[in-house]
C-alpha positions in Angstrom: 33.4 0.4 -91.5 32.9 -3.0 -91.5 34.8 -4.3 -88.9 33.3 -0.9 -86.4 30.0 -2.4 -87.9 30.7 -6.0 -86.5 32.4 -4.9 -82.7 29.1 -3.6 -81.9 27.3 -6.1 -83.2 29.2 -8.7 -81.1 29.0 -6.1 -78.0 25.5 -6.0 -78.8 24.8 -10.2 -78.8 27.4 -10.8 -76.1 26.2 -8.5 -73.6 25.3 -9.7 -69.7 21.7 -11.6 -70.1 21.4 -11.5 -73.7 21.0 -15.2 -74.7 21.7 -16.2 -78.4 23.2 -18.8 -80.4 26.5 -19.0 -81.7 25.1 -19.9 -85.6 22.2 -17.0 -85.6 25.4 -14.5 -84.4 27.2 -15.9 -87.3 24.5 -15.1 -89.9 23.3 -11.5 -88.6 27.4 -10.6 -89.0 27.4 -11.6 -91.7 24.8 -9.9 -92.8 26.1 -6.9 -91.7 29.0 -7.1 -94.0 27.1 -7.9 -96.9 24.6 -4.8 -95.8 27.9 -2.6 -95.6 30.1 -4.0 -98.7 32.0 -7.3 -99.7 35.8 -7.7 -100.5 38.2 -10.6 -101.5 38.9 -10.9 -97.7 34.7 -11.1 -97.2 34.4 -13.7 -98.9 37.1 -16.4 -98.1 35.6 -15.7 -94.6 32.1 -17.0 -96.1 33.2 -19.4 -97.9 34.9 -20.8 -94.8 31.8 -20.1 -92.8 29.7 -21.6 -95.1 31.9 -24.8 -95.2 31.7 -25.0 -91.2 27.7 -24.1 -91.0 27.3 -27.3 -93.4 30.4 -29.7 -91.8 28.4 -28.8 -88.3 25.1 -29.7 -90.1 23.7 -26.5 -89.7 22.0 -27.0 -92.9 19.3 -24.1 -92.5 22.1 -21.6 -91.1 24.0 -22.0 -93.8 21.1 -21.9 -96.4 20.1 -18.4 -95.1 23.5 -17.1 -95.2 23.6 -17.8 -98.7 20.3 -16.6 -99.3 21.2 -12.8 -97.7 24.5 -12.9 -99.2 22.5 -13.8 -103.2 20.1 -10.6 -102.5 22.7 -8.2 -101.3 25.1 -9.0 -104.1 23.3 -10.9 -106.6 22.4 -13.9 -108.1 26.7 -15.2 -108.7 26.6 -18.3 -109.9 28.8 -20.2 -108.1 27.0 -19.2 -104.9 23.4 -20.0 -106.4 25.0 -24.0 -106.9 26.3 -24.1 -103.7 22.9 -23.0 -102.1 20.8 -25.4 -104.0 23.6 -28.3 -103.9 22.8 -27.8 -100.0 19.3 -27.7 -100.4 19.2 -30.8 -102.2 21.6 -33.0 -100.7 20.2 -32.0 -97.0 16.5 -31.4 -97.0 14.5 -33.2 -94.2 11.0 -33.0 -96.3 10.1 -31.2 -99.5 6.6 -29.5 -100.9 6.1 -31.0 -104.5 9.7 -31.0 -105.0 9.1 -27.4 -105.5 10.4 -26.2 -101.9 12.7 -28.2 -99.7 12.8 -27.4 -96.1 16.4 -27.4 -94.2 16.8 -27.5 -90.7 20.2 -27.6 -88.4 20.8 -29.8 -85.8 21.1 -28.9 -82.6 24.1 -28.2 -80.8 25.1 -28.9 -77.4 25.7 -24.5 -76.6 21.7 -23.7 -78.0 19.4 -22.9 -75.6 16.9 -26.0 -75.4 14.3 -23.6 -75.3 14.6 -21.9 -78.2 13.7 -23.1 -81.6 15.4 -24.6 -84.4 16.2 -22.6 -87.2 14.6 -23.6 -90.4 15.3 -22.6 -93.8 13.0 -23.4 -97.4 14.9 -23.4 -100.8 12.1 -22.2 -103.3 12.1 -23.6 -106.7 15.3 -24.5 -107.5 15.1 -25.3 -111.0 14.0 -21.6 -111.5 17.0 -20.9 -109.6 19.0 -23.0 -112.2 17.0 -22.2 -115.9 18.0 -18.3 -114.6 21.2 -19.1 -113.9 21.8 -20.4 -117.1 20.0 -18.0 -119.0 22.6 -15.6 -117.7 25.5 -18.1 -117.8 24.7 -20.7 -120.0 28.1 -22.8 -120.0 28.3 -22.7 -116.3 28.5 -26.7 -115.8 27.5 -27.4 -112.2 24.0 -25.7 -112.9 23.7 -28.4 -115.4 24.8 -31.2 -112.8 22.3 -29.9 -110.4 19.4 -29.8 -112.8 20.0 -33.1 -113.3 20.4 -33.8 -109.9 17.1 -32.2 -109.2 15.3 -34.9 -111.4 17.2 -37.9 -110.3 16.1 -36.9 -106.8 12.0 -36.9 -108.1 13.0 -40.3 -110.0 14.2 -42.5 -107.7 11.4 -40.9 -105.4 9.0 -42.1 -108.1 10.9 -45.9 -108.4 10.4 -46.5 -104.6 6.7 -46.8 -104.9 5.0 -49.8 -105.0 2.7 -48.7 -108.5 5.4 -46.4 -110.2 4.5 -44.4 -113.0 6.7 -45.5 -115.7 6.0 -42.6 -118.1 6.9 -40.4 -115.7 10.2 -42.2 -114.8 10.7 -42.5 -118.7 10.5 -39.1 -118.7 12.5 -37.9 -115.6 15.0 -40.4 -116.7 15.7 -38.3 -120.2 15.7 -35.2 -118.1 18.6 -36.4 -115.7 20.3 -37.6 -119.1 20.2 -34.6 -120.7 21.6 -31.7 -118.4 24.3 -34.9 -117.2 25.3 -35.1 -120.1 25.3 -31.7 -120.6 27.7 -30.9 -117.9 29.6 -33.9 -118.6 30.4 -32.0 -122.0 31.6 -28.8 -120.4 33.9 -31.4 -118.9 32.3 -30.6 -114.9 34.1 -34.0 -112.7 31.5 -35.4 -110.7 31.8 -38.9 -109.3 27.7 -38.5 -109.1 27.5 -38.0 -113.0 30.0 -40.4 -114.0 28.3 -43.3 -112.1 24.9 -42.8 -113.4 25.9 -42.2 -116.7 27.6 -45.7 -116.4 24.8 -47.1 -114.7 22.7 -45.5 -117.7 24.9 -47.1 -120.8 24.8 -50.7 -119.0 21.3 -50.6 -118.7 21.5 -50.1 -122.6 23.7 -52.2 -123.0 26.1 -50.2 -124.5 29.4 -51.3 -122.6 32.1 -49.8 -123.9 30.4 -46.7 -123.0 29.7 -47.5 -119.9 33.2 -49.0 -118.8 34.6 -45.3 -119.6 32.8 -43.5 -117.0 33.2 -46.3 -115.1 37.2 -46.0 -115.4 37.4 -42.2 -114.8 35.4 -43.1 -111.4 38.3 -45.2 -110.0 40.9 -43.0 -110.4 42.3 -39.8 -107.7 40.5 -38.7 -106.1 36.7 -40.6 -106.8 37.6 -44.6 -105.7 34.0 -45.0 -106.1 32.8 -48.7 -104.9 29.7 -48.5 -106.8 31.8 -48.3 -110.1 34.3 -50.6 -109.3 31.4 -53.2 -108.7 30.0 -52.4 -112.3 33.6 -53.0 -113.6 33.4 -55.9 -111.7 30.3 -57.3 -113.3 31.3 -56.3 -116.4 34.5 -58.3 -116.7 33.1 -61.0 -115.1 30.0 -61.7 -117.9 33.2 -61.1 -120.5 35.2 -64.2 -118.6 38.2 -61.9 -117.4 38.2 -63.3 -114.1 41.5 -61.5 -112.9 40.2 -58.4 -113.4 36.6 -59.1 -112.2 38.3 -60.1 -108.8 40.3 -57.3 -108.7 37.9 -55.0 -109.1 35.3 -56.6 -106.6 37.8 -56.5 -103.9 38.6 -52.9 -104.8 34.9 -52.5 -104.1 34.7 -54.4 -100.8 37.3 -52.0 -99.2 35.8 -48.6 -100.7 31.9 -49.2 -99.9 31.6 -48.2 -96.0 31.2 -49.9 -93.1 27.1 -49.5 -93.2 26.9 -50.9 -97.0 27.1 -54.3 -95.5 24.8 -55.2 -98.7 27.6 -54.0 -101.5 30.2 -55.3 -99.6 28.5 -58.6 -99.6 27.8 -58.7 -103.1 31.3 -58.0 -104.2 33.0 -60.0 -102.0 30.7 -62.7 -103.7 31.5 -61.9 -106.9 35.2 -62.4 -105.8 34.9 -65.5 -104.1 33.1 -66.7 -107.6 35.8 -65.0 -109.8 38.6 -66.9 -107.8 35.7 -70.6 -108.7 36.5 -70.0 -112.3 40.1 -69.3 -112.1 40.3 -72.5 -110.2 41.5 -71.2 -106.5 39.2 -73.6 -104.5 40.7 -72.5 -100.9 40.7 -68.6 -101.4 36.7 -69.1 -103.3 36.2 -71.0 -100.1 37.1 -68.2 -97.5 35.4 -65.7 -99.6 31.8 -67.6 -100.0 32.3 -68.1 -96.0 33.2 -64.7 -95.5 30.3 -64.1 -97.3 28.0 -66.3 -95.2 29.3 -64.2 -92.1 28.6 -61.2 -93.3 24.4 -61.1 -93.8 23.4 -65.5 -93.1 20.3 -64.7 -94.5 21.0 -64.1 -98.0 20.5 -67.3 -99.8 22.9 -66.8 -102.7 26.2 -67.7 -101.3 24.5 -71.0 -99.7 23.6 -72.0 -103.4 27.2 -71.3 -104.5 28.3 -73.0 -101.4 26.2 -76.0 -101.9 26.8 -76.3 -106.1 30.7 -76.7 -105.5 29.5 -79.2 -102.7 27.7 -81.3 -105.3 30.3 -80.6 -108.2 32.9 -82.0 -106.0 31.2 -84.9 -104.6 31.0 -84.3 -101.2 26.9 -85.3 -100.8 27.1 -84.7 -97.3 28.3 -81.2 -97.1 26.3 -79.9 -99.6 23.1 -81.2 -97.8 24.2 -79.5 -94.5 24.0 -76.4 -96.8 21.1 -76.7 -98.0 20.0 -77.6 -94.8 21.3 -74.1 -93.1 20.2 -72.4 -95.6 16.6 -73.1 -95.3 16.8 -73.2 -91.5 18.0 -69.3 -91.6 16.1 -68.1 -94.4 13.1 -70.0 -95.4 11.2 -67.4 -97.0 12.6 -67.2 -100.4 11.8 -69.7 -103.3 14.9 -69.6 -104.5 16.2 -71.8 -102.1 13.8 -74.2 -102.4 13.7 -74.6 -106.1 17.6 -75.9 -105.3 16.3 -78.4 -102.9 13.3 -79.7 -105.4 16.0 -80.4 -107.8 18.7 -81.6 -105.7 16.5 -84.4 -104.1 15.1 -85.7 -107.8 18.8 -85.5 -109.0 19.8 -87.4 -106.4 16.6 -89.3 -105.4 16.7 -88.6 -101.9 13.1 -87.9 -100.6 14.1 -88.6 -97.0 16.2 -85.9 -96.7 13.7 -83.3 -98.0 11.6 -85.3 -95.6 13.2 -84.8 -92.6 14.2 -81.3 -93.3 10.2 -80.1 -93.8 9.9 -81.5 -90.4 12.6 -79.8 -88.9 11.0 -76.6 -90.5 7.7 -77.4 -89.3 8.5 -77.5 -85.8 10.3 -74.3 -86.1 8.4 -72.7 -87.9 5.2 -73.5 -87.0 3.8 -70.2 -86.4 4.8 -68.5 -89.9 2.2 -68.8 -92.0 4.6 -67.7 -94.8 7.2 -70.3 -94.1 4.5 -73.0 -94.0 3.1 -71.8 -97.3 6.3 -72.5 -98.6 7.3 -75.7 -97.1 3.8 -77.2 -98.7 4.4 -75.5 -101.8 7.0 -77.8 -102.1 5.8 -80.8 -101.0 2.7 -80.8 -103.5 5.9 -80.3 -106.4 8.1 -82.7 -105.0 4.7 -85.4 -104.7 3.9 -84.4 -108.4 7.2 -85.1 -109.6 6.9 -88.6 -108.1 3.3 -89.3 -110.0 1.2 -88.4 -106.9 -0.8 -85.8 -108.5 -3.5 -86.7 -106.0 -2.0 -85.6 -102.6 0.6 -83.0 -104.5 -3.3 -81.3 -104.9 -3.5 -81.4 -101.2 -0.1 -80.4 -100.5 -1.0 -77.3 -102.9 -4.2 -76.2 -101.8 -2.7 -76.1 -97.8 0.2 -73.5 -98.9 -3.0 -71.7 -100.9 -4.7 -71.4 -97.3 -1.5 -70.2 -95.6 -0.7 -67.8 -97.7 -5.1 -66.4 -97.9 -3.6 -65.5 -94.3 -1.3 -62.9 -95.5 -2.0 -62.2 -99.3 -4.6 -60.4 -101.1 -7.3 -63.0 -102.8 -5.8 -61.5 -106.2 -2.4 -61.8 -105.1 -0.4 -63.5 -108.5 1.6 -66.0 -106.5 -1.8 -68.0 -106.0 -1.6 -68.9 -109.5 2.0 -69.7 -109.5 1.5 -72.7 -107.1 0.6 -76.3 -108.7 2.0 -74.9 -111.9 4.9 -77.2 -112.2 7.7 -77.3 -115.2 9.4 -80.1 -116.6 11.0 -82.0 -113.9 13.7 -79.7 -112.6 16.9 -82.0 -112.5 19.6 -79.9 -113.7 22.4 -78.1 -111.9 
């Protein structure tokens, strides 16, 4: 019956003049097995068909093949996941976090004229609460509740005014049904690292080192844990392993996490500092330098074994760079107000503001910064005076790009003890 059913379905699509995609053929055949009945041999073919829809990012086509399979057969659970783990993972914009839209790509066989299928996955934590009513040790609806709040959490942490309570709150959520499918022993790489990311934050280590370690192994290799092992053995002095796990981490973030890759291959380079391999610390930090010039952290790494060595001159053509490729952080020139009083050397913060004035001279932000300085580096030499003018200047810079109430206008002219030390 069902395969009479689908030959004239396919003579019926593929007939002279009719035009119709190859992923809306897929889910009308499919539903005409569903409509007609579902074997063993039924579904392996969805699954498989499923599998392609979403590996061809036909997100929505696979969503509503789910969704006609669910009301034919009902609600099985492992079916249910899989549609909201796709809803989830792969909506383009949401409505309250109460429906998420999908849509599939288009591929090179649709007609251009012709729409764009799109698909809307409706509540999905009904979805899951029912689920579990029904099933309520079936794991991966646990994960996906959780997942479901993560996703509304770290929405809610990218604003500029978060709502704390409400990430409080969402943050015990995500806890609670992780952990909860972490007990009914579900393997997620997802659940192990935020779980680990969750006990570091509360600074409960041990704890977090464990899921940490069950993240590195077959088939997981997660990067983001083996930089939190890194971390964590490199506060607790075991350099070895804090290297060993950084570069672990360099090779397993990709390509386009140029950020993680830098920060691990940093924390390497300083690993191999304390364990007192100057010429492999060196090509790291450099390596480092190469990979995003902007940051200023490896500069001040770079310029501190400079100065711990002795070697003035190098460590001035740091600072130098630095602040020539990135003069917008304060960072950076908290290190050169100190090195000049350590070292007494006004003339080379001297000429160096004047190199950055020139160019700079039409970043306002830059200038700000460069006066900001001046007025501390003048106080610090008992010219309270013009450090006053120096100070009010970088004020009227930054009026040109801050709010009046902006709290970095109190922050300049308030100056700490003298900052001389390393």
């Amino acid at each position: 019956m069902t395969y009479t059913r689908t030959r004239l379905i396919q003579s019926f699509f593929t007939r002279p003049g009719f035009a119709f995609s190859r992923v809306t053929f897929i889910i009308l055949l499919f539903a005409s097995f569903l409509r007609s009945q579902t074997s063993p041999e039924d579904s392996v073919l969805l699954n498989q068909q499923i599998q392609d829809l979403i590996v061809q990012k036909q997100y929505a086509s696979a969503h509503l093949l789910m969704q006609d399979y669910l009301l034919q057969v009902g609600p099985k659970p492992y079916y249910v996941c899989w549609m909201v783990e796709n809803g989830l993972q792969h909506y383009f914009r949401h409505q309250n976090f109460q429906i998420f839209y999908l849509k599939d790509e288009a591929i090179p066989e649709q007609d251009s004229s012709r729409s764009i299928p799109v698909a809307r996955l409706r509540y999905p934590q009904r979805l899951l609460n029912s689920l579990l009513y029904q099933h309520p040790g079936y794991a991966r609806a646990y994960q996906l509740l959780g997942e479901y709040y993560l996703i509304q959490m770290e929405y809610l942490t990218s604003l500029e005014f978060p709502d704390t309570n409400r990430i409080n709150n969402l943050e015990k959520l995500v806890f609670k049904y992780f952990t909860q499918a972490e007990k009914l022993n579900y393997q997620s790489a997802r659940v192990n690292q935020w779980l680990g990311c969750y006990y570091r934050r509360m600074n409960q280590i041990d704890l977090a080192e464990k899921y940490f370690l069950r993240n590195i192994q077959e088939p997981y290799h997660d990067a983001v844990s083996y930089l939190n092992l890194a971390e964590i053995s490199y506060q607790q002095k075991k350099y070895t392993s804090a290297f060993n796990y950084a570069m672990a981490a360099v090779k397993y973030f990709s390509p386009v996490e140029i950020y993680q890759k830098y920060r691990a291959r940093r924390l390497a380079a300083r690993s191999l500092l304390a364990l007192g391999d100057d010429e492999r610390f060196l090509q790291n930090i450099r390596q480092c330098l190469q990979t995003i010039p902007d940051l200023q952290d490896a500069y001040i790494d770079l310029f501190k074994y400079y100065e711990d060595h002795g070697m003035g001159e190098q460590a001035e053509k740091v600072l130098k760079k630095m602040l020539l490729t990135n003069p917008y952080d304060r960072e950076g020139y908290s290190v050169l107000e100190s090195y000049i009083l350590r070292q007494k050397n006004f003339y080379f913060g001297d000429t160096l503001f004047e190199e950055m004035l020139l160019k700079y001279e039409n970043w306002d932000e830059v200038l700000a910064n460069i006066y900001w300085s001046k007025g501390n580096l003048a106080y610090y030499q008992g010219l309270k005076s013009e450090a006053e003018k120096f100070w009010e200047i970088s004020r009227n810079y930054m009026r040109r790009y801050l709010n009046q109430d902006d709290p970095l206008f109190k922050q300049v002219g308030q100056v700490s003890p003298m900052p001389v030390n390393k």
